[in-house]
Wavefront OBJ file of the C-alpha trace (Angstrom):
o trace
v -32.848 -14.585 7.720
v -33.535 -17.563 9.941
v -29.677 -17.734 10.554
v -29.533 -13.981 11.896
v -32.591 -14.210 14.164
v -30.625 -17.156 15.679
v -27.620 -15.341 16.342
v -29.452 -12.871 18.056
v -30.760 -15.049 20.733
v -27.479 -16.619 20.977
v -25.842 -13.360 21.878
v -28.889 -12.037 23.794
v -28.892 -15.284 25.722
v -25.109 -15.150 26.467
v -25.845 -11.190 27.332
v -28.308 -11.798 29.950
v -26.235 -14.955 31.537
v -23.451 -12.696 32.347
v -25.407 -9.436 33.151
v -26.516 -9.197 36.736
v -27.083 -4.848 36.661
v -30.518 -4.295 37.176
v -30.435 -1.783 33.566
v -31.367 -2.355 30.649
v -29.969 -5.035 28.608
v -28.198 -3.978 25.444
v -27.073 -5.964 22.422
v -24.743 -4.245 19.971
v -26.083 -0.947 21.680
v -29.510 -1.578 20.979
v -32.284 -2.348 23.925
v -33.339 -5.994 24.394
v -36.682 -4.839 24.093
v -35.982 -3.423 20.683
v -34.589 -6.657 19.315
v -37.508 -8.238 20.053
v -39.813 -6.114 18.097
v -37.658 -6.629 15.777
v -38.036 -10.268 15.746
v -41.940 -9.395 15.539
v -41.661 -7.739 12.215
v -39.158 -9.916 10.571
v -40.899 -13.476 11.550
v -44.019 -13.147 13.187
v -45.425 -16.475 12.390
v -41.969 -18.331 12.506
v -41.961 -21.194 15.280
v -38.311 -20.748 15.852
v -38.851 -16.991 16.143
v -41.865 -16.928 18.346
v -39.582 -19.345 20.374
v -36.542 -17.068 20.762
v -39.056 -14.226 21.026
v -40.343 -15.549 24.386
v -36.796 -16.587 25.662
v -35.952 -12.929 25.314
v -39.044 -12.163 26.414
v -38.251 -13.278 29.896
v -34.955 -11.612 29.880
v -36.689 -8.702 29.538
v -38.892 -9.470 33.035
v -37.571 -8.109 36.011
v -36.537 -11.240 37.360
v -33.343 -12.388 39.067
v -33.473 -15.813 40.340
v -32.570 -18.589 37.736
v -35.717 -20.180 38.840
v -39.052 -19.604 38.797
v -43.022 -19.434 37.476
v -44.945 -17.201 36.011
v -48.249 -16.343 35.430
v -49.476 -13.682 32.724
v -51.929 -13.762 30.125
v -50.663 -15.069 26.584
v -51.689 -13.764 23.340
v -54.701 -15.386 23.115
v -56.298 -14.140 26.221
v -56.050 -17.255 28.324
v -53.864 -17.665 31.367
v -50.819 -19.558 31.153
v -48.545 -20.555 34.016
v -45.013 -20.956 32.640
v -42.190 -22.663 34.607
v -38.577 -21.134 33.937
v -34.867 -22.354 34.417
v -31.994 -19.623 33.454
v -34.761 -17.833 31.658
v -35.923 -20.948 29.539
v -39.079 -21.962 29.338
v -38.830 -25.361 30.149
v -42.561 -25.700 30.608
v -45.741 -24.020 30.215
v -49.748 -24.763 30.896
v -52.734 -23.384 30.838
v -53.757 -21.581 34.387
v -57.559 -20.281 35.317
v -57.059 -17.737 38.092
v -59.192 -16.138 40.919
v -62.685 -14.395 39.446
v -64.359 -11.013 40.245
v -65.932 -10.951 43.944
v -68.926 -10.584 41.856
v -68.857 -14.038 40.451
v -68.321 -15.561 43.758
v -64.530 -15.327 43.594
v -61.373 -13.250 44.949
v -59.000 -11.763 42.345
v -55.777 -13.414 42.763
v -53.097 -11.085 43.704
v -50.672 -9.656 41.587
v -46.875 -9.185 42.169
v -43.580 -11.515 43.247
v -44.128 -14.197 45.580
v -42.547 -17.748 46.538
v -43.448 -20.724 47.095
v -44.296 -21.908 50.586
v -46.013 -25.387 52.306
v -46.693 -27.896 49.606
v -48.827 -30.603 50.157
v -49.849 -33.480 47.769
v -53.459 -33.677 49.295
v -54.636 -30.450 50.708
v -58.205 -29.417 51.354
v -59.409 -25.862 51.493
v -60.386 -24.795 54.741
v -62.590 -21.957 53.777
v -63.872 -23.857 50.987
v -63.730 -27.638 52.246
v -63.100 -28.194 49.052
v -59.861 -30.690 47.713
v -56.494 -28.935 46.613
v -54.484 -31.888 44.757
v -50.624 -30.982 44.657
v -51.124 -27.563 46.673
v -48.170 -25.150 46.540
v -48.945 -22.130 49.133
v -48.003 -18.773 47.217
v -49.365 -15.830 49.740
v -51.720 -16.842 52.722
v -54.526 -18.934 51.156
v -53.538 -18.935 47.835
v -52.423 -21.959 46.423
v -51.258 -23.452 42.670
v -52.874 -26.818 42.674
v -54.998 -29.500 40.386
v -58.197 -28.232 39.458
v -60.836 -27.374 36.421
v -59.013 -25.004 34.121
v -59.854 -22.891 31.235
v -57.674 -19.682 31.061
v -60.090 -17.611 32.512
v -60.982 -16.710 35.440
v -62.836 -18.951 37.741
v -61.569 -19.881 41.113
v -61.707 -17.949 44.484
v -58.164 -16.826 44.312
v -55.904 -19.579 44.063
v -54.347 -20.301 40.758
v -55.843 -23.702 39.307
v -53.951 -25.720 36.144
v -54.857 -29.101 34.768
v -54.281 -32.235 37.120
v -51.354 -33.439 34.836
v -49.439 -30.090 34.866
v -50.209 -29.934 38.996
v -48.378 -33.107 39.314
v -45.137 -31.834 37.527
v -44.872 -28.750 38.748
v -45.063 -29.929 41.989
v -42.252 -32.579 41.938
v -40.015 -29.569 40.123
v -40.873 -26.541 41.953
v -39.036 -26.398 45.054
v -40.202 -24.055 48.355
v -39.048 -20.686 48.200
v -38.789 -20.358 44.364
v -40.275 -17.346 42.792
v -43.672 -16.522 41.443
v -44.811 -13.809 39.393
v -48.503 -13.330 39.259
v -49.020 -10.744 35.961
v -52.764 -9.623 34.366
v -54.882 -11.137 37.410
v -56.903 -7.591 38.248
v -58.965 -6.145 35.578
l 1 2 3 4 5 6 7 8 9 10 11 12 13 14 15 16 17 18 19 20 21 22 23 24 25 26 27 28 29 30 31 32 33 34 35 36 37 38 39 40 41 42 43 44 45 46 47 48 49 50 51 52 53 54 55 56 57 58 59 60 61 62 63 64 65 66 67 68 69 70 71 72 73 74 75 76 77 78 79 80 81 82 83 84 85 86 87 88 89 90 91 92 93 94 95 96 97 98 99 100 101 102 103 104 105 106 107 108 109 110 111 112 113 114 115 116 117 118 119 120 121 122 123 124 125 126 127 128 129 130 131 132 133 134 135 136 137 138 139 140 141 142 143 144 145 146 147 148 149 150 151 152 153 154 155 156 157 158 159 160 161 162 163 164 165 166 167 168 169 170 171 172 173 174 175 176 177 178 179 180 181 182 183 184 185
């Protein structure tokens, strides 16, 4: 069983590297979408499965540039900032975004963006608060260093854990994509 599963992200992997059309993707006729529900019922507590699952997962995003983050909840409710290359996940973290106006915050927007100004030591001019590795996303919403849970809790920007900050911002270049998912109740 393992050995078909892995076949299946082979080919769907090879699939999406050659398909540019903004359809559907289809293996052997069948949606991508499709295959992964598949993969659901066949493994669902497989590593290797749950591992191809979210590689096809992000085939299945509307996303075109080899490049880029996002941010969506994960299955456990919390916030997590991925980082992808040729629609690998080559990193993930946990990522606390912007709270209800009622708690004091500013939902962070949803949609695609790219990355800006960085700056390794920003402070917040509203705020006057520090931003360690800030990476501008839309206006005055940065990614940057800060306290992090998965939930919401900031005024808008998009805060992950100092060690994470510092990685992402030596990768993540200006002008690379980011898609903010699940941020507005």
């Amino acid at each position: 069983m393992k050995t078909g599963i892995l076949r299946l992200a082979t080919v769907g992997i090879l699939v999406a590297a050659c398909s540019s059309a903004r359809q559907p993707l289809l293996i052997n006729g069948m949606p991508l979408t499709k295959k992964i529900e598949l993969i659901d019922a066949i493994q669902p507590k497989n590593k290797m499965a749950r591992e191809i699952k979210n590689n096809l997962q992000c085939l299945t995003e509307e996303i075109r540039s080899a490049t880029h983050l996002i941010l969506k909840k994960g299955d456990n409710g919390n916030f997590i900032l991925r980082y992808v290359e040729d629609c690998r996940i080559v990193f993930k973290t946990i990522a606390s975004p912007g709270k209800p106006q009622s708690d004091g915050g500013v939902y962070t927007p949803e949609g695609k963006f790219s990355i800006g100004d960085k700056y390794e030591k920003y402070e917040s001019i509203k705020y006057k608060v520090p931003l360690p590795f800030a990476m501008r996303i839309y206006k005055g919403i940065f990614i940057h260093a800060g306290h992090t849970t998965g939930k919401r809790e900031s005024h808008g920007c998009i805060r992950v854990p100092p060690e994470a900050a510092k990685k992402l911002f030596l990768w993540v270049r200006s002008n690379t994509e980011v898609i903010i998912k699940d941020t507005l109740p």
